[in-house]
Structures are given as C-alpha cells and as structure tokens.
C-alpha positions in Angstrom: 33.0 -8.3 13.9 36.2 -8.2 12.5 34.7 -7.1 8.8 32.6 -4.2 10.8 35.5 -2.9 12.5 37.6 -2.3 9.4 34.4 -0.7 7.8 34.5 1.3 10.7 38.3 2.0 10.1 37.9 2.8 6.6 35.0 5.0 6.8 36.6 7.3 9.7 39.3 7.3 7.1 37.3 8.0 4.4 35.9 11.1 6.4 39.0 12.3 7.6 40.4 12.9 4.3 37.0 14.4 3.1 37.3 16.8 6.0 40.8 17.3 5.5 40.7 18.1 1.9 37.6 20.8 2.1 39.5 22.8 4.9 42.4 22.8 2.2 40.2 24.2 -0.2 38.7 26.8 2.7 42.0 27.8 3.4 42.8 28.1 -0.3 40.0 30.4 -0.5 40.5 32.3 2.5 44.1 33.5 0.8 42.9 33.8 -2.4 39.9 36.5 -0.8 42.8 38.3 0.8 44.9 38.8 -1.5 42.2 39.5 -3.9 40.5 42.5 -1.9 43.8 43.9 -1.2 44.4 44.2 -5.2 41.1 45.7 -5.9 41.6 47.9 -2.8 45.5 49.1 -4.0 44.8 49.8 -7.6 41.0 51.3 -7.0 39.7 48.7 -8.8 36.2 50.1 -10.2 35.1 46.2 -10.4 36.2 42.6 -11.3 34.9 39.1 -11.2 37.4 35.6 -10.0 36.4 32.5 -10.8 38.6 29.2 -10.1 38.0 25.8 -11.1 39.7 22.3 -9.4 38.8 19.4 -8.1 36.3 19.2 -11.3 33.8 21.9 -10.3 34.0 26.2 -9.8 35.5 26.4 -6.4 35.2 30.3 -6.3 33.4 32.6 -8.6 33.4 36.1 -6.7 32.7 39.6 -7.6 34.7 42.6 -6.3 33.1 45.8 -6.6 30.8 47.2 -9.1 29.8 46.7 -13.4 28.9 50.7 -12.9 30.3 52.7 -10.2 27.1 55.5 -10.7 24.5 53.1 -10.2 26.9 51.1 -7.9 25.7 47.6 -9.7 27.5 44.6 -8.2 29.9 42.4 -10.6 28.5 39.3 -10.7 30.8 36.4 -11.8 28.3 34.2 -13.6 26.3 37.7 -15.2 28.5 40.8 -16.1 30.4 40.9 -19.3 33.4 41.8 -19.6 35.4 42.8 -22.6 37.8 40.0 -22.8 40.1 41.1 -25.0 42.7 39.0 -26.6 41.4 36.4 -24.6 38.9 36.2 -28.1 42.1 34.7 -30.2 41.7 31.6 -28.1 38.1 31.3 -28.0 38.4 31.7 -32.0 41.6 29.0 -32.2 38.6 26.7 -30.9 37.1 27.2 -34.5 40.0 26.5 -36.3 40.6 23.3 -33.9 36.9 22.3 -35.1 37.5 23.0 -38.8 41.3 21.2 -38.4 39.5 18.3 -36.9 36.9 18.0 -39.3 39.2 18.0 -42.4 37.8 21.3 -43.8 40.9 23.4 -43.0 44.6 22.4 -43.4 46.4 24.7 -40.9 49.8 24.5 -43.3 48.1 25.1 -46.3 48.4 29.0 -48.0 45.9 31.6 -46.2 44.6 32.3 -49.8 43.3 29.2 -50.3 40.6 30.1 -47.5 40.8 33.8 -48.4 41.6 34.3 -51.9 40.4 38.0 -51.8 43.3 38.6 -49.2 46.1 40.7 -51.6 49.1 38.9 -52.3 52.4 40.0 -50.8 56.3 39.1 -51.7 55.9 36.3 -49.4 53.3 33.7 -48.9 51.9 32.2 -45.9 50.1 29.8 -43.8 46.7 29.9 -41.7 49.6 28.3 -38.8 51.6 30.9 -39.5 49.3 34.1 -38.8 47.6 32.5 -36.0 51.0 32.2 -34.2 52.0 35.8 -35.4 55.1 34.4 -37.5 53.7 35.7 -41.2 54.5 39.1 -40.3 51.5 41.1 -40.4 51.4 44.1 -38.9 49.6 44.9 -35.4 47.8 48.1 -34.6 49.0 52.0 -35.8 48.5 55.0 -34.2 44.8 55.6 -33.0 43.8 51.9 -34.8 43.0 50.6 -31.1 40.6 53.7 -30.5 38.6 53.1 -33.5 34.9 54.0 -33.8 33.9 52.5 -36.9 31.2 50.0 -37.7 32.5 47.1 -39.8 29.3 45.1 -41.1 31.5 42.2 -42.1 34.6 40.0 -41.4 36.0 41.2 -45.0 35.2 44.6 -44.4 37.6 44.9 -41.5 40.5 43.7 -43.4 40.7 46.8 -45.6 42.7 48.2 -42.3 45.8 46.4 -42.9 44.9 44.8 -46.7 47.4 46.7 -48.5 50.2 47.2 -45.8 53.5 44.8 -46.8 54.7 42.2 -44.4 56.9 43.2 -41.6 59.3 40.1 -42.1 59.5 37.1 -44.1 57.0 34.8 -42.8 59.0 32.3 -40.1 61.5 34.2 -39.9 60.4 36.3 -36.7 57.9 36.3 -34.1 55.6 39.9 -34.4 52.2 39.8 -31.7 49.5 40.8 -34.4 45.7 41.1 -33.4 45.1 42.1 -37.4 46.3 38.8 -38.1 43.6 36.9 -36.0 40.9 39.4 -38.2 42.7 36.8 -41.2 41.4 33.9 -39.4 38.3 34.9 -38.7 38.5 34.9 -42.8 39.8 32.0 -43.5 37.1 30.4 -40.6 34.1 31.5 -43.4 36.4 30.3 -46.0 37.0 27.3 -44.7 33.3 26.5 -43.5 31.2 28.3 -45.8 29.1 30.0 -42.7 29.9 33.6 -41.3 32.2 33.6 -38.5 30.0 35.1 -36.0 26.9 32.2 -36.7 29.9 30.0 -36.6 31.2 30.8 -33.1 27.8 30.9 -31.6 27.0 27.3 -33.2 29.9 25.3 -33.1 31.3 26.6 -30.0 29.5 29.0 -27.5 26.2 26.8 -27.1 27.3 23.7 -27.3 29.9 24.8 -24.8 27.0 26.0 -22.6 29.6 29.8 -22.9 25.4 31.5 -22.8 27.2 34.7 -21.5 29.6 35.0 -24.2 28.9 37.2 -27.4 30.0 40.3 -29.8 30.5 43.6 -28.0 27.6 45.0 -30.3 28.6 48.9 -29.3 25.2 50.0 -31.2 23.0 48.0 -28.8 21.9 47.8 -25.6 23.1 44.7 -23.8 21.9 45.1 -20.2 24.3 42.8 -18.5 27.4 44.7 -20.3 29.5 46.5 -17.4 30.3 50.0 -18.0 34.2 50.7 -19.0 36.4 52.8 -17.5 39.9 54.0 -17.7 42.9 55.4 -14.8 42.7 59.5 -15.4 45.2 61.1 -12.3 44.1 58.3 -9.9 40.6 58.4 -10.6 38.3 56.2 -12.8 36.9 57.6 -15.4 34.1 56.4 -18.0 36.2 54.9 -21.4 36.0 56.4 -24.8 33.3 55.1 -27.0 34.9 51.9 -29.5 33.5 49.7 -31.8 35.5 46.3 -32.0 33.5 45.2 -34.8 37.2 45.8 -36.8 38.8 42.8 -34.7 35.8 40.4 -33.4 38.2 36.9 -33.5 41.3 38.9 -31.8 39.7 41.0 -29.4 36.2 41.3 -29.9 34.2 39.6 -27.3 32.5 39.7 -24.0 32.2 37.0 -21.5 32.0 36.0 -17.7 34.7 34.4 -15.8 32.4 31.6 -15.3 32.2 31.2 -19.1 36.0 31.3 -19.2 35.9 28.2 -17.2 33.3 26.4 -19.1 35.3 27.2 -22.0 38.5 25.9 -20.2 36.9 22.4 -18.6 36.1 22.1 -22.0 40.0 21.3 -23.3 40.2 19.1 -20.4 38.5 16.3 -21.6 38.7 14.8 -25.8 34.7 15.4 -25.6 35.1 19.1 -27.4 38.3 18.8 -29.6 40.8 15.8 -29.0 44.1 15.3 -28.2 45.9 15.7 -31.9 43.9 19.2 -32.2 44.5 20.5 -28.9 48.1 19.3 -28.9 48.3 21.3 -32.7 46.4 24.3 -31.0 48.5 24.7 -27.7 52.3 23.8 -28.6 54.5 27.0 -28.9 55.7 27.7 -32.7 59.3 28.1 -33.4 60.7 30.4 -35.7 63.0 29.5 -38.3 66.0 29.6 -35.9 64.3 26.9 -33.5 63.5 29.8 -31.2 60.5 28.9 -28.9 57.7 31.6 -29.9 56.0 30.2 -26.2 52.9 30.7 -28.4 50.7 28.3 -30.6 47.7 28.7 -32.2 45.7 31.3 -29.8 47.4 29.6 -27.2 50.4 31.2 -25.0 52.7 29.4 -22.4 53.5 30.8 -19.6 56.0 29.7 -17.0 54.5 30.6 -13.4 57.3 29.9 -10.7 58.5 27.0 -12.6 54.9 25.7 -13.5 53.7 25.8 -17.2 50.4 27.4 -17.5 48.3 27.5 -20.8 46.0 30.4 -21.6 45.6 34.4 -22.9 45.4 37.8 -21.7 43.9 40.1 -22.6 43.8 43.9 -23.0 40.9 46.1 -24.2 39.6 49.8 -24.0 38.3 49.2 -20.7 39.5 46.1 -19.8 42.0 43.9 -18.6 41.6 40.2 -18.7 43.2 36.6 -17.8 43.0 33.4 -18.4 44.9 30.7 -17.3 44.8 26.6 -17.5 47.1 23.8 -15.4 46.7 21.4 -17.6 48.6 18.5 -15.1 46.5 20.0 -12.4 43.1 20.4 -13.9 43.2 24.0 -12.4 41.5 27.0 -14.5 41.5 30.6 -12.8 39.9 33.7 -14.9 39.7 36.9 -13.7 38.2 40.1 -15.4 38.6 43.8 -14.5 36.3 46.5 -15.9 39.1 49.3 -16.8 42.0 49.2 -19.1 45.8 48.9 -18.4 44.9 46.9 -15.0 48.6 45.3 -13.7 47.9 41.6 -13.8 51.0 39.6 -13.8 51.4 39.7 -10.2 47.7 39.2 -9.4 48.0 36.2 -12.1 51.4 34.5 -10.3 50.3 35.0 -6.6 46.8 33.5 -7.8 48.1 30.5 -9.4 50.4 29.5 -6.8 47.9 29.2 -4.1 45.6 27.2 -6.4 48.4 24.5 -7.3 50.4 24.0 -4.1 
C-alpha cells in the first residue's frame, strides 16, 4: 500500500510538471505570436516565416503573410525559400569545419596554398584570417551588390576583387568582407578537390536533412522561391533582378527557417562536427591589439540582454534574415523576411528573451 501511494505521489508529480511545463511553452508562444503579428503588421511586412527550436524539437514554425503578394501565396515555414543572405558564410564555415576536421585544410596555413591562382599582394594571409574578415580584403563597391551577371564558376567570381590591394595589413584590423568568403569557397575546392557547390550539397545539406536549402539559380524556375520585394514610399515593391552567382558561400543561398534549425540542432550535438572544430569555428578572432573581433569563422557573437547568442544575419536584395543559437540553452530561433533592409535587431532581442527566460 505504502509503495502504491508514493507511485501515486510521484506520478501526480510527474504530471503536474508535464502540465506545467507545456503551458510555459503555450504562453511562450502566445507572446511570441503577438509580438510577431504586430511586427509584420508595423513595418507592412509582405511575408516572413519564425521557426524556434527548445526542449529538443521545433516548438513554433509559423508563416506571416504571403511568398507573393499578387497571387497572395502563403509563407510556409518548412517550404518557401528565402534568400538568406549572409547567413550562407555560416552554412559554408560548416565546410571548412569538415575539411579542418578531416585534416585536408589547415585554417593557419597561407590562402595560396588552397588557391594558388589567387594574385599575391604585399601581405600574405591565412584561410582564418579571411574567414574572420581580418586579411583586409575589400567588401562590395558601388553597384557590386546589384549585380546581374552570371558567374559559371567559383574562380570566375573572384576576378571582382582579384586585382584590388588589401585594405590593411592582415591582423591588424577587423574589415566585414562578403568577397572574402568568395576566397573560401576557393580554397573549399582547393582543399577537397570537388566543386564547392557538389561539396555543400554532399557533405553538408543532405546529410544534414537541410532538403530546402540550395543556390539561388536566378536563370531557373524554382517554384517554391518567394518573390522579392523592396520598401518604395511605404509600399512594396517587386526587387531588381540579381544574380548571386558572384558570392554563393557569403550570400548566395536560399533556405527555410526550418532548415536553419536543422542546420542549428546540428552544432548541438559532436554527431556533425565536434567539439575542437566547432570551438575553432565559433570563438571570436582578435586582432593584433587583442581586440575581440565578436566574430570567428562564419560565426558572430552577439550579446542579447546580457546573454551570448551564436549565429548570422543576413542581408540580401530582397531579404532580410536571422539566425540565432543559445548554445547553454539549446534554444535556436530563425526568422526570414521576403524584402530587403527589414529592421531586425529589435524583433531578434524581444524574440530571444521570451524563448530563454
């Protein structure tokens, strides 16, 4: 009798906490839907797709709006691509992680010994050092983010910046560069002998399950692409034709949110890459003054309301994207919005605090 009774005891307990624990996550939820529709709402939002992951499974995935506002098509979360962005430099630093881990690429070795093509400059530098944006290469001129052509190759797109001279010595200073992640993506073939797009989908998008995740091909149809828009006097309008074949590793793909998650449950485990790599991949660089760069290799830190938050953002011609990982907390939130220059910070803080507290 008394054995059954503390059963009895336990389970209530047991049941109790169950309950108690889903009515947190409702609530969590609940806030989360608010505060979202009110964003979409304020900034005339033409469509965007939340997903959050705790508790080890995709507690929300939600779309807002639509993927084209003339045929009114709904976002769907686990469907709609989304241009990502610069979200792509960290879905590309799980390359290099693979390569790193494998022995085929020594991340303080010389970026000529994976791409000995690549013109010499006054200074040298390392594959570490262009992937944190210390080697002082340049980031985009002028009209360079519009661009329209097609680049058939990797190589092909470095003749942008090929010739242009560092902006610092390498180390010295910290200089955001997208052209230097089109260096990677070099030194990726170098490195493993394979083209970088094969590579991606091989080594990480399918065995990563990412099945939504690919090139923004702008010369083919890809049904499931949302349409892109821009702000014009308050009004959305259709985005400018581009072609990000120039800059596929730093801001070249499309995703879903849910495959931002998959791609973030995998760092949570030693399954994908382990614990030296992702350590390697995610600690913020210093420069040669010991000044934090709060940026690794495709990785930035970001301090949320005094909580340190792994992950990317990202900003495209008709998009805006973010990505964000509690590493402590096992927490991953992506959100992607179908227009260009979205605010996000806000959005990205309020989110984050109701999914840790």
């Amino acid at each position: 009798m008394q054995k059954r009774f503390s059963f009895l005891i336990l389970f209530s307990f047991l049941t109790l906490t169950a309950f108690g624990q889903e009515v947190a996550v409702q609530d969590d939820i609940a806030e989360a839907e608010k505060l979202v529709e009110s964003y979409y709402r304020h900034y005339n939002i033409p469509g965007m797709s939340v997903s959050v992951y705790r508790d080890g499974e995709i507690i929300w995935s939600r779309g807002f709006g639509y993927s084209d506002l003339s045929t009114q098509t709904p976002v769907d979360p686990d469907g709609t691509l989304f241009r990502v962005g610069s979200v792509s430099k960290t879905y590309t630093a799980a390359a290099v992680g693979l390569l790193y881990q494998l022995g085929k690429m020594d991340l303080d070795e010389s970026i000529h010994t994976y791409v000995p093509e690549f013109p010499e400059k006054k200074y040298d530098f390392t594959v570490e050092e262009v992937a944190g944006h210390l080697a002082g290469v340049r980031h985009y001129r002028d009209n360079e983010f519009m661009s329209t052509v097609r680049y058939n190759t990797v190589t092909a797109g470095l003749e942008i910046f090929k010739e242009d001279t560092l902006l610092f010595e390498p180390g010295s200073s910290y200089s955001y560069s997208s052209y230097g992640w089109n260096l990677v993506s070099a030194a990726v073939e170098g490195a493993s002998g394979e083209e970088f797009i094969p590579f991606m989908e091989t080594e990480v998008f399918q065995p990563l399950g990412m099945n939504n995740t690919m090139p923004d091909y702008a010369y083919r149809d890809i049904p499931a692409r949302t349409k892109f828009y821009i702000n014009e006097d308050g009004e959305n309008k259709e985005a400018p034709y581009v072609d990000n074949s120039y800059k596929w590793a730093g801001g070249g793909f499309l995703s879903t949110t849910e495959d931002m998650i998959k791609f973030g449950e995998a760092h949570l485990s030693t399954d994908f890459l382990n614990k030296k790599t992702k350590d390697r991949l995610m600690k913020p660089l210093e420069t040669d003054d010991g000044e934090s760069t709060n940026y690794g290799i495709g990785w930035a830190t970001m301090k949320i309301d005094g909580t340190e938050w792994k992950g990317h953002s990202g900003g495209s011609v008709g998009g805006s994207t973010m990505f964000l990982m509690h590493l402590e907390n096992e927490v991953i939130i992506a959100f992607a919005i179908n227009r260009s220059s979205a605010p996000m910070n806000e959005l990205r803080n309020e989110l984050a605090k109701i999914f840790i507290e």
